[in-house]
C-alpha positions as CSV (number, residue, x, y, z in Angstrom):
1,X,-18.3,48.9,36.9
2,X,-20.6,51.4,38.7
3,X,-24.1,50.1,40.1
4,X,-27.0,52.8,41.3
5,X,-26.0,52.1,44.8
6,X,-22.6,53.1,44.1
7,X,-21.1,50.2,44.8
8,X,-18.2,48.7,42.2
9,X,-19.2,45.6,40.3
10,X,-16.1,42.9,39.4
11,X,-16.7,41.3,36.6
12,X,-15.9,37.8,36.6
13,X,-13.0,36.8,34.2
14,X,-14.9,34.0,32.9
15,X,-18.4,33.3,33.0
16,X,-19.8,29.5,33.0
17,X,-21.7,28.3,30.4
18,X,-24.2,26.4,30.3
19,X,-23.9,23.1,29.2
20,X,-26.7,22.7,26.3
21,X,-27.3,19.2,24.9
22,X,-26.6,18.4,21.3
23,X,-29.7,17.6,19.0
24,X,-30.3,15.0,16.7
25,X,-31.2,17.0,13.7
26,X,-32.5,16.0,10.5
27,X,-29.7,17.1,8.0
28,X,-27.4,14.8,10.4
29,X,-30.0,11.4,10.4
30,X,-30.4,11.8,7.0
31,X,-26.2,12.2,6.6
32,X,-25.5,9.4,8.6
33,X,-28.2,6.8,6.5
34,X,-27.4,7.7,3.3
35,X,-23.6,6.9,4.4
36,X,-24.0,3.3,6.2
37,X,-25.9,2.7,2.8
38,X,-22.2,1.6,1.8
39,X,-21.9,-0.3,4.8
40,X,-25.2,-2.2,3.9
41,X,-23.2,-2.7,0.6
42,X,-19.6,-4.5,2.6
43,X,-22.7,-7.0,4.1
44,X,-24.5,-7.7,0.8
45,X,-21.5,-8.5,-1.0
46,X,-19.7,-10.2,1.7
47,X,-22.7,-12.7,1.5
48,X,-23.9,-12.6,-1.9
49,X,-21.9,-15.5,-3.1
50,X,-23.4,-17.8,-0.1
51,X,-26.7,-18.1,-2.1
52,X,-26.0,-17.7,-5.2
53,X,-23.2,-20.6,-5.2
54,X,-25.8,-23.2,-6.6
55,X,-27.5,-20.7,-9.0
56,X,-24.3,-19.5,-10.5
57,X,-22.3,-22.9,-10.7
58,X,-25.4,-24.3,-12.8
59,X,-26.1,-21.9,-15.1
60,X,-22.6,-20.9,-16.4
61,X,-20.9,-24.3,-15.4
62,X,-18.4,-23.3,-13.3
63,X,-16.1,-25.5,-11.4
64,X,-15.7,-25.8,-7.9
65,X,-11.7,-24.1,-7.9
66,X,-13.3,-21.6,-10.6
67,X,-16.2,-20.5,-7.8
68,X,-14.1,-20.4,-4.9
69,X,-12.2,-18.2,-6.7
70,X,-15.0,-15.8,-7.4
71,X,-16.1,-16.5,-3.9
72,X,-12.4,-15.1,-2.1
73,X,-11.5,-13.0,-4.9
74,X,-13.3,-9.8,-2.8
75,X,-10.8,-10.0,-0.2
76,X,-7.9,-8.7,-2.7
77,X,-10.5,-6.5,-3.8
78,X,-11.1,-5.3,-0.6
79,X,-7.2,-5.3,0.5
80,X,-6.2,-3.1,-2.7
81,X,-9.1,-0.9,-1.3
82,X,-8.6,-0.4,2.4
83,X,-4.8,0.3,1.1
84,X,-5.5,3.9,-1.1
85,X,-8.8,4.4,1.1
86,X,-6.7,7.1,3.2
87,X,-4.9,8.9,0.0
88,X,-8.8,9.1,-1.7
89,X,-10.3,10.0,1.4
90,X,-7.7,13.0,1.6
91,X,-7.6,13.7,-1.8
92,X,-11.2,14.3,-2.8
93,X,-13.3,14.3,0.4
94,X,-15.4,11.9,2.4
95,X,-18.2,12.6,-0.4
96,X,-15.9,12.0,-3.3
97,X,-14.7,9.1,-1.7
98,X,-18.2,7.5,-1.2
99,X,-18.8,8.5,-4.9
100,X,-15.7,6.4,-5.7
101,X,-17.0,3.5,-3.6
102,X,-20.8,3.3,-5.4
103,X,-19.3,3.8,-9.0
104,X,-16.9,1.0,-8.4
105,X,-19.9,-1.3,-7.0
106,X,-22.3,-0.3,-9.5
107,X,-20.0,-1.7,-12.3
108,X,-19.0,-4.7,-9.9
109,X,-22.4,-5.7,-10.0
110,X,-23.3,-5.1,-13.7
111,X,-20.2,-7.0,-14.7
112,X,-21.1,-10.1,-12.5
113,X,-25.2,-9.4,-13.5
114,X,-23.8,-10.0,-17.5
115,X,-21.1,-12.7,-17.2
116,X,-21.4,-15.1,-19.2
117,X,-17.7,-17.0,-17.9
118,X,-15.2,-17.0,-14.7
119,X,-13.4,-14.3,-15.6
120,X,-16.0,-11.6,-16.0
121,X,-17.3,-12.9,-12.5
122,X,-14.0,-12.1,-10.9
123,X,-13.6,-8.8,-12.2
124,X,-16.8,-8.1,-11.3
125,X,-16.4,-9.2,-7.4
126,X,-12.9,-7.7,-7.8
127,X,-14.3,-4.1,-8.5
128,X,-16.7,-5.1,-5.9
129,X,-13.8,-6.0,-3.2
130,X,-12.7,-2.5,-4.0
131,X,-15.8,-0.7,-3.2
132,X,-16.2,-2.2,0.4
133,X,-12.1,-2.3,1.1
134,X,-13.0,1.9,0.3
135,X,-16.2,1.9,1.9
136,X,-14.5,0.5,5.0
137,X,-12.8,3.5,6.2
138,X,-14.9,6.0,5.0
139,X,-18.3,5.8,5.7
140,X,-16.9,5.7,9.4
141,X,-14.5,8.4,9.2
142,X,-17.4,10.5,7.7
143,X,-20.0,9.8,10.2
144,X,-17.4,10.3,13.1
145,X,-16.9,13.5,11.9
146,X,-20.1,15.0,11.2
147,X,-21.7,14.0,14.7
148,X,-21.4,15.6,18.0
149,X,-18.9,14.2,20.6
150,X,-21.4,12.4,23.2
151,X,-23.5,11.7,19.9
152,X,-20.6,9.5,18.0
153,X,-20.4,6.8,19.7
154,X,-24.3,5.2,18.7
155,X,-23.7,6.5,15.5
156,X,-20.8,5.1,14.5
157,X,-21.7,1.9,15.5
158,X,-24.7,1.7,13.1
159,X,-21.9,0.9,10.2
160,X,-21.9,-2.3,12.2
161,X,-25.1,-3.2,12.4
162,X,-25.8,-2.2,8.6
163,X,-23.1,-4.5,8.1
164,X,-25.1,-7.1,9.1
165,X,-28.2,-6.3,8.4
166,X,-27.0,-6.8,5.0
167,X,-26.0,-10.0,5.4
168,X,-28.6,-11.4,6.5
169,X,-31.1,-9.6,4.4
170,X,-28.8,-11.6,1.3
171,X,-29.3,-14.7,2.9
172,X,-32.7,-14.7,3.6
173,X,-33.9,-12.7,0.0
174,X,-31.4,-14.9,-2.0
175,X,-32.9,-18.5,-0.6
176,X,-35.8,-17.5,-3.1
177,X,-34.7,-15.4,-5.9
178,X,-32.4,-15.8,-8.8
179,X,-28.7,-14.7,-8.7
180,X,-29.0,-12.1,-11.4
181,X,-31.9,-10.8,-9.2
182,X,-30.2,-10.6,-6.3
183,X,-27.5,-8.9,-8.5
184,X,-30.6,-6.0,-9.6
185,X,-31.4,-5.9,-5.2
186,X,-27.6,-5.0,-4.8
187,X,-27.2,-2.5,-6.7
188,X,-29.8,-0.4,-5.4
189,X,-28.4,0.9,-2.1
190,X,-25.5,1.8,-4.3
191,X,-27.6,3.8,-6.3
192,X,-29.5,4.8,-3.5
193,X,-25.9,6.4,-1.8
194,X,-24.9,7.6,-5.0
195,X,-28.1,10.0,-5.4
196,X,-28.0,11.2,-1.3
197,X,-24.9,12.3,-1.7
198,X,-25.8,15.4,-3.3
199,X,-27.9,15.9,-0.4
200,X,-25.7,15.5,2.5
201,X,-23.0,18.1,3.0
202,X,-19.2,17.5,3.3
203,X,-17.1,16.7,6.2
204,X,-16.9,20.3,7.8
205,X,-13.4,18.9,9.3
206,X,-12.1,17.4,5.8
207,X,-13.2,21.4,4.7
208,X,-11.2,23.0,7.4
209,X,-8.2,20.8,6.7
210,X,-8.3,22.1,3.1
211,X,-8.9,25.1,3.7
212,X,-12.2,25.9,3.4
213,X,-13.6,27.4,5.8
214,X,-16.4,29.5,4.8
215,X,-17.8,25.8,3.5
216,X,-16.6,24.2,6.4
217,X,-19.1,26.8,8.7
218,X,-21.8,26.3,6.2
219,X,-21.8,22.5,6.2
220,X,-21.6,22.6,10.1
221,X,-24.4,24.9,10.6
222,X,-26.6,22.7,8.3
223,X,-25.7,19.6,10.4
224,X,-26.5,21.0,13.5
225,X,-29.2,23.2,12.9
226,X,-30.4,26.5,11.6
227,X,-30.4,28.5,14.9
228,X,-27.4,26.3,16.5
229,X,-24.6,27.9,17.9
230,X,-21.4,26.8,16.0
231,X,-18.9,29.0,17.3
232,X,-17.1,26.8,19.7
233,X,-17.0,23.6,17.6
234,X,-15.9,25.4,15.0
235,X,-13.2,27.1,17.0
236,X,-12.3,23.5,18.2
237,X,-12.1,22.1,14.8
238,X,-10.0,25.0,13.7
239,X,-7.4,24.3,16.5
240,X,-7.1,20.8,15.9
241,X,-6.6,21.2,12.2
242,X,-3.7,23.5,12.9
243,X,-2.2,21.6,15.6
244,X,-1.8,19.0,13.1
245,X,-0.4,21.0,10.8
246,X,2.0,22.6,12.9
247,X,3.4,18.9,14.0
248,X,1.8,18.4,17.6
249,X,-0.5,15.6,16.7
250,X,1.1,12.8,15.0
251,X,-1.7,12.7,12.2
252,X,-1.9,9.2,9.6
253,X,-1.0,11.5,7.0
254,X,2.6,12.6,8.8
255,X,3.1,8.7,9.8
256,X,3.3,7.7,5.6
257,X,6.0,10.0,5.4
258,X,8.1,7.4,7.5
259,X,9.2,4.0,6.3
260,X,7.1,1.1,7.3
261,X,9.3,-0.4,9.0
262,X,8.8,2.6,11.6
263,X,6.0,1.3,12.9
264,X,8.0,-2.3,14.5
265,X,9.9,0.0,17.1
266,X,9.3,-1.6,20.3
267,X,7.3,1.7,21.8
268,X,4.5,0.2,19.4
269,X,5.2,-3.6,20.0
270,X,2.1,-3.6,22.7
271,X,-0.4,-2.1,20.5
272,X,0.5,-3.5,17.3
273,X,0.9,-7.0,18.9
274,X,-3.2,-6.6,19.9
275,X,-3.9,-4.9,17.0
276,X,-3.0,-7.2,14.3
277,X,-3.3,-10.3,16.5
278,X,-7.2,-9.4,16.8
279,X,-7.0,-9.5,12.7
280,X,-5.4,-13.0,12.5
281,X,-7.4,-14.7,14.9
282,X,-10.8,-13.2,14.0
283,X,-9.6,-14.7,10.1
284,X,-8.1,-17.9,11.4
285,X,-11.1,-18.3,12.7
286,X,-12.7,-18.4,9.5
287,X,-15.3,-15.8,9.6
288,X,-15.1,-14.8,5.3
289,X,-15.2,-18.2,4.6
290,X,-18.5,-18.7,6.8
291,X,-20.0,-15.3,5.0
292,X,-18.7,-16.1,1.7
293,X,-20.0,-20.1,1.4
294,X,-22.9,-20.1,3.9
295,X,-25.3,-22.1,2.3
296,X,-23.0,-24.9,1.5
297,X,-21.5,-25.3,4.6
298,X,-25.4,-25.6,6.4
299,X,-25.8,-28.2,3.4
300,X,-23.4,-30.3,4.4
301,X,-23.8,-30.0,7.4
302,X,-27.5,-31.3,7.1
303,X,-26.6,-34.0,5.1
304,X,-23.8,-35.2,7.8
305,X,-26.5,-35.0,10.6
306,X,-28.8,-36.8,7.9
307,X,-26.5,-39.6,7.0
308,X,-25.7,-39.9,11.4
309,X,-29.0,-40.5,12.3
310,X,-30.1,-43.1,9.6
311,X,-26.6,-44.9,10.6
312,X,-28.5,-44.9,14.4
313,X,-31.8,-46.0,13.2
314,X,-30.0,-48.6,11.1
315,X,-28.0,-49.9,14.3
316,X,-30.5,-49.7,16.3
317,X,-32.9,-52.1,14.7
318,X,-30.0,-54.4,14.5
319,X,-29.7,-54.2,18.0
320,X,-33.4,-55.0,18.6
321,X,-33.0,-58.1,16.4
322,X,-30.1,-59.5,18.5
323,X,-32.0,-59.2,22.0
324,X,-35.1,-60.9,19.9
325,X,-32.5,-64.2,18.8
326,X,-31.2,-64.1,22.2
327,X,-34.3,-64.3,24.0
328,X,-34.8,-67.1,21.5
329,X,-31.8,-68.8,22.0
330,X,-32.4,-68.8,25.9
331,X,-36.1,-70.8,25.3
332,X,-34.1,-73.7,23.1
333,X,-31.5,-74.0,25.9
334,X,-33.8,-74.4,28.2
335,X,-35.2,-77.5,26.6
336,X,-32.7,-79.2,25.1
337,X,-31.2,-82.4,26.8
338,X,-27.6,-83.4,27.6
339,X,-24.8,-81.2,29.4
340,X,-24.9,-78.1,30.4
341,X,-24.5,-75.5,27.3
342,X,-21.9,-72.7,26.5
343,X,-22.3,-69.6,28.5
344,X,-24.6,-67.3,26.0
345,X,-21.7,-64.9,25.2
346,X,-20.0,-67.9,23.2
347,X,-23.7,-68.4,21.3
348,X,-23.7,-64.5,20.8
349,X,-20.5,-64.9,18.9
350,X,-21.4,-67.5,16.9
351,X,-24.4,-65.3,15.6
C-alpha cells in the first residue's frame, strides 16, 4: 500500500483486537430472574412438607406411613423428571421446557391446595416432584447459555442460592400460616415464571442447534444489547453447533444413542466413581429427609434436650439430699457411745 512519502505500507495479516468487557444488560438480569424463579420453586417444595406436617396430619387425619409418603413421594417425582428433562429440553426449547415445569407445579399445588385424602396429596407432590426433577436441568442449562463466558460462572450459581432461599423463606413463612396458605405463596413464583417467559428470549444456542438462525442473532442481540457487537459469539456458537453435528464433540444427545451400559467402560470408572459417589453420600447423609421433615426433627429434638435436663435437675437434688443425710449421719456418730462405727460408705449403703 502506497503512503505520500512513497514508502510501501505492509499490512499486518491480523490485527489485535481489543479485548472489550461484557455488560450486564437488562434483557439478560431480567432473563436470568425470571428463570431461577423455578429454582426458588425445587426449594419451596423441597421444604413445604416440613411445616405443614402438623397442619396437614390434623386436618385430613392422616397417618404417620400415609404423610411420609406424601413427604418422599417428590423424589420419584423428581427422578421421573430429571430423566425426560434432556429429551424436553431438546424437543421444545429451554422456554418450552420452563413452561412445562410451571404448568406441572401449578396443578401440583392446586391438587394438594384441594385434597381432601392421601391420595390426591401424592399426586399433587408427585406432579410437583416432576416440575423441580425438570426445573433441575433447565433453568441451569438456560442461564449458562444466555450469559457471557467470564459472566457464567456468578450467574449460574444464583440457581443455588434461590434454592435455598426458598427453603428457608418456607420455613420461616410456614411457622405462622396455614398449609393451604402456604400452598396459595407457592404457586406464585410459578405463576410469576410462567408470565416472564414471554418476556425473555430463547436460548440463541438451542436456536442455532435447530436451525434458526435469524432467531438465534435476534435473541442474542437482545441479550447483549442494542449496539453490541455479536459477530464473533455468534460465529463461535455457529462452530460449535456444527462440530457437534459433524461428530467431533461427543454431545449428551450422541451418548443416548449408546447402550447404558457404555458408560461402565473403565476409561469412565474415575469420573463416574466421583460422580455418583458425591450423589450417595450427599443422600446417605440424609439431606431430603432433613428438608422434607424439618420441623419434627427440631421437635424432638427439643423435647429430648427437655426431658435431659429435667432428668439432671431431678438427680441433682437427689444428690443434695444425700450430702444433707450424710452430714447428718456424721453429727449422730459423733455422739453416740460404744465401739467404733462402720466406715460411712457402709451407712451410705444402707440409705
Amino acid at each position: 500500500m502506497g503512503t505520500p512519502g512513497g514508502e510501501t505500507r505492509i499490512p499486518l495479516i491480523e490485527e489485535q483486537e481489543e479485548v472489550v468487557p461484557d455488560r450486564i444488560t437488562f434483557v439478560l438480569v431480567l432473563s436470568a430472574f425470571f428463570a431461577v424463579c423455578g429454582s426458588y420453586v425445587f426449594g419451596n417444595a423441597a421444604s413445604y412438607s416440613s411445616p405443614a406436617e402438623s397442619g396437614i396430619m390434623d386436618g385430613l387425619g392422616l397417618s404417620l406411613a400415609e404423610y411420609s409418603v406424601f413427604g418422599s413421594i417428590l423424589t420419584v417425582g423428581g427422578l421421573l423428571g430429571a430423566l425426560c428433562s434432556g429429551k424436553i429440553a431438546d424437543l421444545i426449547g429451554r422456554r418450552g421446557a420452563m413452561w412445562v415445569t410451571d404448568v406441572s407445579g401449578i396443578i401440583g399445588w392446586c391438587a394438594i391446595f384441594l385434597s381432601e385424602s392421601a391420595w390426591s396429596l401424592d399426586l399433587g407432590r408427585l406432579l410437583l416432584g416432576f416440575g423441580v426433577g425438570l426445573a433441575s436441568y433447565v433453568v441451569p442449562v438456560y442461564i449458562a447459555e444466555i450469559t457471557p463466558k467470564n459472566l457464567r460462572g456468578g450467574f449460574v450459581s444464583l440457581c443455588m442460592l434461590m434454592i435455598a432461599c426458598g427453603m428457608s423463606m418456607t420455613y420461616i413463612i410456614g411457622s405462622v400460616l396455614n398449609w393451604r396458605i402456604l400452598v396459595c405463596l407457592g404457586i406464585i413464583p410459578c405463576l410469576l415464571q410462567l408470565v416472564g417467559l414471554f418476556l425473555i428470549p430463547e436460548s440463541p444456542r438451542w436456536l442455532a442447534k435447530v436451525g434458526r438462525e435469524k432467531d438465534m442473532k435476534a435473541a442474542l442481540q437482545r441479550l447483549r444489547g442494542k449496539n453490541a457487537d455479536i459477530s464473533k459469539e455468534t460465529s463461535e456458537i455457529k462452530y460449535k453447533i456444527s462440530l457437534q453435528q459433524n461428530g467431533y464433540i461427543e454431545t449428551l444427545q450422541q451418548v443416548s444413542e449408546h447402550s447404558i451400559f457404555h458408560i461402565f467402560q473403565r476409561k469412565y470408572a474415575q469420573a463416574l466413581t466421583v460422580g455418583l459417589g458425591l450423589m450417595v453420600f450427599q443422600q446417605l447423609g440424609g439431606l431430603s429427609a432433613y428438608g422434607f421433615y424439618m420441623s419434627s426433627i427440631l421437635k424432638k429434638a427439643g423435647n429430648f434436650i427437655y426431658a435431659e435436663s429435667s432428668f439432671n435437675e431431678n438427680f441433682r437434688s437427689q444428690d443434695e439430699e444425700h450430702t444433707d443425710n450424710d452430714w447428718l449421719l456424721r453429727q449422730v456418730l459423733q455422739v453416740l457411745p460404744g465401739p467404733s462405727p462402720r466406715p460411712l460408705s457402709s451407712w451410705q449403703q444402707i440409705l
